[in-house]
C-alpha positions in Angstrom: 118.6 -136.8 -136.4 119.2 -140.1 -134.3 119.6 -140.0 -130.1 121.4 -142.3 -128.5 122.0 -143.4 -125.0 122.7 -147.2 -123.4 122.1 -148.2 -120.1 121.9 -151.2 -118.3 119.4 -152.0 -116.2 120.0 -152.3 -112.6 119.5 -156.3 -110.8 118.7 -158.0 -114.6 122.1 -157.3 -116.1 120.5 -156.3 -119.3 121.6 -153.4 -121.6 119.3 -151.3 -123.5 119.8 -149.3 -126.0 117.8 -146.3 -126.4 117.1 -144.5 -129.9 114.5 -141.8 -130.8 114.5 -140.7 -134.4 113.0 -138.2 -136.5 111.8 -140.6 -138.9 111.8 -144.8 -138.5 113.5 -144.6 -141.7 116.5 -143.2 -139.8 116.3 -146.5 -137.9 118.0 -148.4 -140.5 120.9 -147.2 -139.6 120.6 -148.9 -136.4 119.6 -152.3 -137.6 118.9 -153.2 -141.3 116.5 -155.5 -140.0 113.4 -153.1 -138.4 110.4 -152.8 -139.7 110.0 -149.2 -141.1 106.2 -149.8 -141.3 105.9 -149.3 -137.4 106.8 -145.9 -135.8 109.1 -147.8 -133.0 109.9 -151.2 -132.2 112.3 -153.8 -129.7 114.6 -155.6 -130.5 115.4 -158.4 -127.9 118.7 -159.7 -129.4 118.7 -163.0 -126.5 122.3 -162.1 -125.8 122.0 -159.5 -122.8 121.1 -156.3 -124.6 117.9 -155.2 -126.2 117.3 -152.1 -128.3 114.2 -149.7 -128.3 113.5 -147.3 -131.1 110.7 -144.6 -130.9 110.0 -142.2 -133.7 109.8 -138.8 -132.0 106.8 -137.9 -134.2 104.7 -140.6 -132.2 105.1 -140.8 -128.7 101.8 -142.5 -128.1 104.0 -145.5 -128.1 106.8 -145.2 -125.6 104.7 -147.3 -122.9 103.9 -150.0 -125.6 107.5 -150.2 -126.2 108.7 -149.9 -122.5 105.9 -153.4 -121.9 108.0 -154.6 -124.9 111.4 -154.4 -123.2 109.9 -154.9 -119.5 109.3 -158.5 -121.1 112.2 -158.9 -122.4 114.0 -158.8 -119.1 111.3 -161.3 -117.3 111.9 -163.9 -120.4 115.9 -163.0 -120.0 115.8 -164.1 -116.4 112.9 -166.2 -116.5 110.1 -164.6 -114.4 106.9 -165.0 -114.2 104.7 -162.0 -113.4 102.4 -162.3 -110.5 99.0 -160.9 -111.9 98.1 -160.8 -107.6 101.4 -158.7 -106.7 102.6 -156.9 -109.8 104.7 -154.5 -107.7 108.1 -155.5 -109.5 106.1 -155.0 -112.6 105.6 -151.7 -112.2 109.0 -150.6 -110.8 110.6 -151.8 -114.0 108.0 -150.3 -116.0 108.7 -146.9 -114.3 112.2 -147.3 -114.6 112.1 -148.2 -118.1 109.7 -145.4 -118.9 111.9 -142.8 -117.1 115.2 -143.7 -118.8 113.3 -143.7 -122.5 111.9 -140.3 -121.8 115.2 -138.7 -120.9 116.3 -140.0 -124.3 113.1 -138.6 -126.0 113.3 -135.1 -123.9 117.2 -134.4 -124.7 116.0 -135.2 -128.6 112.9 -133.2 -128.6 114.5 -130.9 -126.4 110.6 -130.5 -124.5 110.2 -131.8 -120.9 107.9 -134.8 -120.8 108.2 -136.0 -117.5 107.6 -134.3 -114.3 109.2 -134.9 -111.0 
C-alpha cells in the first residue's frame, strides 16, 4: 500500500511530496530511480519540489529523512545555518516532522505524535 500527500512548505516555496510504503520496493513506483537498498530516502529534484519516502516498517528514520529535506530547502534558497542561533532550524525541522507523521499515522492508522 502507498500514502500520499503533497504540501508545500510555507515561506520556502518548496513542495514536498510525502510517501510511506509498506515495502521500499513499492517505491518504484514513485521514481524508478530510488534505491531499494535503503528503507526511505529524498529526493531533492532542484526544481522546487522534493520527495520523501519512508518505509512504514522502519520509522527509526523519519528524522534522518526530515534533516534530509530541511536541507534541501536551505540549499534551495541558499541559507546558511547558524550553529549559534539554530532557531529556524528547528522550526522547519518540527514542521517537517509533523507533516511526515500525519502521512505515516493516516497509513499506519496508529497515532505517533502527541499534541
Amino acid at each position: 500500500m502507498i500514502t500520499k500527500k503533497t504540501i508545500n512548505i510555507p515561506i520556502f516555496r518548496l513542495k514536498l511530496k510525502i510517501v510511506v510504503v509498506d515495502d521500499i520496493e513499492e517505491a518504484l513506483e514513485i521514481d524508478s530511480n530510488i534505491d531499494t537498498i535503503a528503507d526511505s530516502c529524498v529526493i531533492d529534484n532542484n526544481n522546487g519540489t522534493a520527495t520523501i519516502v519512508i518505509a512504514s516498517n522502519d520509522m527509526s528514520v523519519i528524522a534522518h529523512e526530515c534533516l534530509h529535506v530541511k536541507n534541501a530547502v536551505w540549499n534551495r534558497i541558499g541559507y546558511s545555518p547558524n550553529p549559534v542561533n539554530d532557531e529556524v532550524d528547528a522550526y522547519l525541522l518540527d514542521y517537517i516532522m509533523a507533516e511526515v507523521l500525519k502521512v505515516v499515522e493516516k497509513h499506519t492508522n496508529k497515532t505517533l505524535l502527541k499534541i
